[in-house]
ChimeraX commands (.cxc) that place a marker at each C-alpha (Angstrom):
marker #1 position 14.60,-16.25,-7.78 radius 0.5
marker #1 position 12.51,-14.81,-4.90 radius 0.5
marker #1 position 9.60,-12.50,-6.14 radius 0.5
marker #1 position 8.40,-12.38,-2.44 radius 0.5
marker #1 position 9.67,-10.12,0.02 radius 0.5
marker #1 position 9.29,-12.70,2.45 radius 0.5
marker #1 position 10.49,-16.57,1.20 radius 0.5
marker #1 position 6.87,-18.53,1.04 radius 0.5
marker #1 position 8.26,-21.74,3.26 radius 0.5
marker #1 position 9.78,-19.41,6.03 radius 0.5
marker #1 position 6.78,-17.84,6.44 radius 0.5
marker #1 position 4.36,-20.62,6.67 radius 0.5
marker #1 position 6.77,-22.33,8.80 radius 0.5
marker #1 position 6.95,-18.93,10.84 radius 0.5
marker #1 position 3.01,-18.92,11.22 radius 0.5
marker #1 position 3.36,-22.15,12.56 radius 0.5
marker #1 position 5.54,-20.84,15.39 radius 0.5
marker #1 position 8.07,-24.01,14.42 radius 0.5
marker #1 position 12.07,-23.53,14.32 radius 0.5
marker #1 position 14.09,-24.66,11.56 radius 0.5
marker #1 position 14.96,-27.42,13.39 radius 0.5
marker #1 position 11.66,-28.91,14.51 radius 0.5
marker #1 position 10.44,-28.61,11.27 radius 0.5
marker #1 position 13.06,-30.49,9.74 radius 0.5
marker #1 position 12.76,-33.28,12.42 radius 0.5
marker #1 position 9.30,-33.14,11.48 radius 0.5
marker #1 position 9.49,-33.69,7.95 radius 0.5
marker #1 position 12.29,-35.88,8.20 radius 0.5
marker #1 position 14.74,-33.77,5.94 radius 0.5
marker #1 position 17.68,-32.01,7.38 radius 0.5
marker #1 position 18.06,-29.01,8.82 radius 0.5
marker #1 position 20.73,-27.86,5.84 radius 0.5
marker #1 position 17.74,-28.91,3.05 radius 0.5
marker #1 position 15.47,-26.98,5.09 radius 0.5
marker #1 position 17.43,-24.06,4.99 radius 0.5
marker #1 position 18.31,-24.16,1.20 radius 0.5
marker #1 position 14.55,-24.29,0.46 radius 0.5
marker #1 position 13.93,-21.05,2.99 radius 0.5
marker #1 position 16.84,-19.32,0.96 radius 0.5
marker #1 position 15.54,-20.14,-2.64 radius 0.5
marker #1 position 18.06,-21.78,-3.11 radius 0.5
marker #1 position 16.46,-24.97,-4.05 radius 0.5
marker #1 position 12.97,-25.55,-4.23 radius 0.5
marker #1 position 11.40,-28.58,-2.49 radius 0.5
marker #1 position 10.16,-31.70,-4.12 radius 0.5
marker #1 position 6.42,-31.57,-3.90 radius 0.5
marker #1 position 6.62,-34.88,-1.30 radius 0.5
marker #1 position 8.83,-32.07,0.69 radius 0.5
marker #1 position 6.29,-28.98,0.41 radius 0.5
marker #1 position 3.17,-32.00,1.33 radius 0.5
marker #1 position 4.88,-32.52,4.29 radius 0.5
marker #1 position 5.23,-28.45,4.89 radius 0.5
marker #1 position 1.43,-28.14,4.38 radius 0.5
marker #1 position 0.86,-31.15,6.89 radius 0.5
marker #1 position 3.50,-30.04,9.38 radius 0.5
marker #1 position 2.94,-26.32,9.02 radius 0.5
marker #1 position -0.89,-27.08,8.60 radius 0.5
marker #1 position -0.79,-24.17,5.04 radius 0.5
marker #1 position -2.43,-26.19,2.38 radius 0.5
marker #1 position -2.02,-22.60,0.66 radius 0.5
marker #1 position 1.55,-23.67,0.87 radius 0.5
marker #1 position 0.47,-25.86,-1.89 radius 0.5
marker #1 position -0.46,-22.99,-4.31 radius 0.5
marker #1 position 2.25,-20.64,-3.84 radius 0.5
marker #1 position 4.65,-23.41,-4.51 radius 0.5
marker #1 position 3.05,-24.43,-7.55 radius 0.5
marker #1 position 3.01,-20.77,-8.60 radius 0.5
marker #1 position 7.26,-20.08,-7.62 radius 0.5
marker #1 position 8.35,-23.68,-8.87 radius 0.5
marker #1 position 6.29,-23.72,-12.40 radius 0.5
marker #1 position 6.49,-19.76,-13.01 radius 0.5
marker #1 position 2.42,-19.22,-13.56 radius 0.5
marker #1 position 2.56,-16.22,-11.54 radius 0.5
marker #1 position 0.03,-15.32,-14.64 radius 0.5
marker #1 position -2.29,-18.03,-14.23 radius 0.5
marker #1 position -1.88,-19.26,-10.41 radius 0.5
marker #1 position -2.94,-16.21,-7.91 radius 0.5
marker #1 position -1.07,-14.68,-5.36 radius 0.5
marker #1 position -3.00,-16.14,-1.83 radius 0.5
marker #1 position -3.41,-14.32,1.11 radius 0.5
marker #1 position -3.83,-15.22,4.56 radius 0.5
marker #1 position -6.48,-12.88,5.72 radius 0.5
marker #1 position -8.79,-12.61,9.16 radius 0.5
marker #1 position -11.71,-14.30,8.10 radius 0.5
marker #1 position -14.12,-11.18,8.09 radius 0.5
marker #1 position -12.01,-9.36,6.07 radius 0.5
marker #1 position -11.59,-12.55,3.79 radius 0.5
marker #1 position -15.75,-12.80,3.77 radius 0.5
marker #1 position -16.09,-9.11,3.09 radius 0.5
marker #1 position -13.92,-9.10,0.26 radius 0.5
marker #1 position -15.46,-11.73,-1.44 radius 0.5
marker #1 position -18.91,-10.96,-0.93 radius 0.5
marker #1 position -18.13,-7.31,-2.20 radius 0.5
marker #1 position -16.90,-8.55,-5.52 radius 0.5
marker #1 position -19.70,-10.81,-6.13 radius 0.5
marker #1 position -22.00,-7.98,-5.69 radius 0.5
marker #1 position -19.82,-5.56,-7.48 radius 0.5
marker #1 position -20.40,-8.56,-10.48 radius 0.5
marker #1 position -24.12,-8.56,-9.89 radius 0.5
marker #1 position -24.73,-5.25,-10.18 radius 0.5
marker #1 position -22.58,-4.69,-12.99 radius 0.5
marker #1 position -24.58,-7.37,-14.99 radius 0.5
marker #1 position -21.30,-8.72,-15.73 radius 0.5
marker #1 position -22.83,-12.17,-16.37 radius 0.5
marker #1 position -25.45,-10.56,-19.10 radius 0.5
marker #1 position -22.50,-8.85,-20.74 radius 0.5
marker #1 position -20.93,-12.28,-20.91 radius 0.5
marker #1 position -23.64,-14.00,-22.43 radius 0.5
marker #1 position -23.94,-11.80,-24.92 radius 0.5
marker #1 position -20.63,-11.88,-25.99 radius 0.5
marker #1 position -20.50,-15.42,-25.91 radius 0.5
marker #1 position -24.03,-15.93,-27.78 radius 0.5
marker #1 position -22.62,-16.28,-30.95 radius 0.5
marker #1 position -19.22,-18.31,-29.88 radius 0.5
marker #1 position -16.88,-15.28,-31.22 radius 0.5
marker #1 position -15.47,-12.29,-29.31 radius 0.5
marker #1 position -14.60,-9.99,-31.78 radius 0.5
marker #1 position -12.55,-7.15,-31.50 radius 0.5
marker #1 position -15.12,-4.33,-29.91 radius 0.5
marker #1 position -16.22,-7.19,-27.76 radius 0.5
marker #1 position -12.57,-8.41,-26.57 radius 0.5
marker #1 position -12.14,-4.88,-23.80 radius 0.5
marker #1 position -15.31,-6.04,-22.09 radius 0.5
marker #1 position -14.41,-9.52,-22.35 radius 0.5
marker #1 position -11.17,-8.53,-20.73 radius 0.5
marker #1 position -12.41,-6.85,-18.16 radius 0.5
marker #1 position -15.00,-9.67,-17.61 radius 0.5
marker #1 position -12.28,-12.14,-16.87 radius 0.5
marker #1 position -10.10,-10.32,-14.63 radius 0.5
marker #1 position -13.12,-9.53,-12.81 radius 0.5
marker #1 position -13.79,-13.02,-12.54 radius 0.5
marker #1 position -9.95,-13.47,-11.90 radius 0.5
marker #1 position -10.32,-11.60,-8.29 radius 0.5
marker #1 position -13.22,-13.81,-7.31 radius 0.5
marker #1 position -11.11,-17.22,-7.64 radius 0.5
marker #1 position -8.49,-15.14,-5.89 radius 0.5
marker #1 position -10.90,-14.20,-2.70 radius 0.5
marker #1 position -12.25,-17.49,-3.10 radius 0.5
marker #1 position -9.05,-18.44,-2.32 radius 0.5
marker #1 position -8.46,-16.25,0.33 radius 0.5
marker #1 position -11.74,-17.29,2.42 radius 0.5
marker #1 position -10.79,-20.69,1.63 radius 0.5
marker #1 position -7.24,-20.29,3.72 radius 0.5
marker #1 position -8.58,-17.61,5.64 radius 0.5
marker #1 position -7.50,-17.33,9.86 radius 0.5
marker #1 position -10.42,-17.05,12.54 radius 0.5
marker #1 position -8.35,-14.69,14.54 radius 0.5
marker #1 position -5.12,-12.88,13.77 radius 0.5
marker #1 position -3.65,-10.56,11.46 radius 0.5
marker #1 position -3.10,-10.30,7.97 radius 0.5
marker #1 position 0.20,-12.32,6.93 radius 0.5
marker #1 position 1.27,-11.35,3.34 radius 0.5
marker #1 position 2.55,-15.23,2.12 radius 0.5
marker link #1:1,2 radius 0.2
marker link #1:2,3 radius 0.2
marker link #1:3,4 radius 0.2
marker link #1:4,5 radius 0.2
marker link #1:5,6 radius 0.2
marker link #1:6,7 radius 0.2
marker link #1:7,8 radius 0.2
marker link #1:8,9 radius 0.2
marker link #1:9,10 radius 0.2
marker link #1:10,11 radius 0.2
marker link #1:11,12 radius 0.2
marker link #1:12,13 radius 0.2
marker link #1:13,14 radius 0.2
marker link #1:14,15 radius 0.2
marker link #1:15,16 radius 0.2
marker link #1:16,17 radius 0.2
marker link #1:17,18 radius 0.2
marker link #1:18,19 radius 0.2
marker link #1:19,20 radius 0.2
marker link #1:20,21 radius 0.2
marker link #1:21,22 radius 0.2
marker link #1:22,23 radius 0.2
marker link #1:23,24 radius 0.2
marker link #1:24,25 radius 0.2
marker link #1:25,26 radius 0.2
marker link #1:26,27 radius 0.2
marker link #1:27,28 radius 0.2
marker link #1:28,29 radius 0.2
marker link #1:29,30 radius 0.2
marker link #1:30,31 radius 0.2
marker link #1:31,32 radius 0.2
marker link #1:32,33 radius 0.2
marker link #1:33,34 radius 0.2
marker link #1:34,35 radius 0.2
marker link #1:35,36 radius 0.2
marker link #1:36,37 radius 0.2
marker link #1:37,38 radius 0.2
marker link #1:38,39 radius 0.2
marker link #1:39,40 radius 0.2
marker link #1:40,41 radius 0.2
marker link #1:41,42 radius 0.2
marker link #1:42,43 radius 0.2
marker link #1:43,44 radius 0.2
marker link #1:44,45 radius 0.2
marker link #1:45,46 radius 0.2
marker link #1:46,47 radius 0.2
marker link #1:47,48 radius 0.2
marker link #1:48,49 radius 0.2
marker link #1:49,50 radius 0.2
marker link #1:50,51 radius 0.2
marker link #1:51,52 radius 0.2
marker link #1:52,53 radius 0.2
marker link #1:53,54 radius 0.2
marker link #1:54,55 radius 0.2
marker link #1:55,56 radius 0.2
marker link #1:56,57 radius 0.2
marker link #1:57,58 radius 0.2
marker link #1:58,59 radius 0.2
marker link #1:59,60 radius 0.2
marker link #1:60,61 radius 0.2
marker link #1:61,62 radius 0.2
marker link #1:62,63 radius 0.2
marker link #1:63,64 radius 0.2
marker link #1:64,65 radius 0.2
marker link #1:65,66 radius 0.2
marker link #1:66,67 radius 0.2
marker link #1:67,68 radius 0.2
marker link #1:68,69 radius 0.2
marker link #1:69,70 radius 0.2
marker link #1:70,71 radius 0.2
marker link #1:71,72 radius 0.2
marker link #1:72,73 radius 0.2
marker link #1:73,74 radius 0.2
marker link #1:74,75 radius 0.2
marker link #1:75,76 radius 0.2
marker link #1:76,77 radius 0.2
marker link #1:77,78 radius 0.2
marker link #1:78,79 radius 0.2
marker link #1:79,80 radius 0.2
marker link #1:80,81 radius 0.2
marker link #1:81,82 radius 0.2
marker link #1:82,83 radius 0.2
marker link #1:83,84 radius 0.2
marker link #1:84,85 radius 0.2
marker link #1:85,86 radius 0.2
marker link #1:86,87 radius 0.2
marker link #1:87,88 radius 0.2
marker link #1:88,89 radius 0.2
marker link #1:89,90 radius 0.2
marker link #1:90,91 radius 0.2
marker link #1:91,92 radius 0.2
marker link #1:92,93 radius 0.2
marker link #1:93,94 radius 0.2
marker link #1:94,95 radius 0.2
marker link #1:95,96 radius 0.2
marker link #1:96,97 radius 0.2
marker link #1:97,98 radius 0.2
marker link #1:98,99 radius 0.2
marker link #1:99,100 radius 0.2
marker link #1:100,101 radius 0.2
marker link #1:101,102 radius 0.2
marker link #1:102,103 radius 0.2
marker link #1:103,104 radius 0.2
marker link #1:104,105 radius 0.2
marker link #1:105,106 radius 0.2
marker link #1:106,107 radius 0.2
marker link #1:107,108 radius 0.2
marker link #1:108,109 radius 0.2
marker link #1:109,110 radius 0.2
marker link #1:110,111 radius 0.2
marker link #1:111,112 radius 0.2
marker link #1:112,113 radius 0.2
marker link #1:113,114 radius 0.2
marker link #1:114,115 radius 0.2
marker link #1:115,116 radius 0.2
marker link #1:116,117 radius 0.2
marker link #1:117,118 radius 0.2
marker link #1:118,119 radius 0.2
marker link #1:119,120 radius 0.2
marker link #1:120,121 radius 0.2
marker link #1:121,122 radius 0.2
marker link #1:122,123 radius 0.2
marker link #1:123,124 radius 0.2
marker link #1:124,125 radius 0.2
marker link #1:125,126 radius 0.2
marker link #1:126,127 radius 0.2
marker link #1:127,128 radius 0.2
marker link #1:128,129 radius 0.2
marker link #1:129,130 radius 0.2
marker link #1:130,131 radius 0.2
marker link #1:131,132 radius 0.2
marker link #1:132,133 radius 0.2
marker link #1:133,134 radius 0.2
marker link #1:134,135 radius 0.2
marker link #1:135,136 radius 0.2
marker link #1:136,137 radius 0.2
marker link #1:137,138 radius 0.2
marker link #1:138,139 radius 0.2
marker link #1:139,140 radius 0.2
marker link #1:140,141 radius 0.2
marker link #1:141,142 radius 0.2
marker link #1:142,143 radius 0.2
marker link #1:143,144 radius 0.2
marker link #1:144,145 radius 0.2
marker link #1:145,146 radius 0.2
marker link #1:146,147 radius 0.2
marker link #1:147,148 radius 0.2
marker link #1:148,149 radius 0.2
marker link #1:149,150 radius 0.2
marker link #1:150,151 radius 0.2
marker link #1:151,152 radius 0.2
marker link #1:152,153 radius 0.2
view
C-alpha cells in the first residue's frame, strides 16, 4: 500500500514528539487502531486523520491522506515540510523562473482562440506542470516550519 518510505501518520505524529499511546488517548481511538493506521494497514476515517491534524497540529496531514486514501497521487501533490526560507526561496524562484519565461504570454496565446492544437499541446504541457510546481511550493510555504529541518512526509 505504502508509496512512502516513511508511513505519513507516523511521521506527523513523530514531528509532534507524541507516543503511540498519547496520541491515541488523545484522539480517543485505541492504541491497536492507531497502530493499524501507522502500518497501512487500514487507513483512518477522515473524523480520525481531523483529529491527527488537530492533535499532531499537520493540517498537511490532511493532503497526504487525501492523496494515499483516494489514489490522486496524479492530481494531489506530494507536500513537504520545509524550513521556511528554503520553502520562500523555492517558491519565489519558480515564480520568477515563470516571469521570465513569459510563460503567461505563451498561455494566452494558446488559449486565444479556445483550442490547443497539436503543435501547441508540448508548450501547453510544459505550461501546466510548470504551474503544477507552484501549487506544490505554495503548498510547501503554506506548511512550512520556522526552525528545523527538512522532514520528507
Amino acid at each position: 500500500m505504502s508509496m512512502y518510505s516513511t508511513n505519513i501518520y507516523k511521521a506527523a505524529r513523530k514531528r509532534a514528539g507524541l507516543t503511540q499511546e498519547k496520541a491515541a488517548a488523545s484522539m480517543g481511538i485505541s492504541v491497536e487502531s492507531l497502530k493499524a493506521y501507522e502500518r497501512y494497514d487500514r487507513l483512518p476515517p477522515m473524523e480520525v486523520v481531523d483529529w491527527m491534524c488537530t492533535v499532531y497540529d499537520a493540517d498537511y496531514l490532511a493532503i497526504q491522506h487525501h492523496r494515499v486514501s483516494s489514489g490522486a497521487v496524479q492530481v494531489v501533490p506530494e507536500v513537504q515540510v520545509l524550513d521556511l526560507p528554503l520553502a520562500a526561496m523555492r517558491i519565489v524562484n519558480r515564480v520568477q523562473a515563470f516571469a521570465e519565461a513569459h510563460r503567461d504570454r505563451e498561455l494566452m496565446r494558446i488559449a486565444d482562440d479556445g483550442i490547443i492544437d497539436e503543435t501547441e499541446r508540448p508548450l501547453f504541457d510544459e505550461i501546466i506542470a510548470e504551474l503544477e510546481e507552484l501549487v506544490k511550493a505554495a503548498y510547501e510555504l503554506k506548511y512550512s516550519q520556522e526552525t528545523g529541518k527538512e522532514v520528507r512526509v
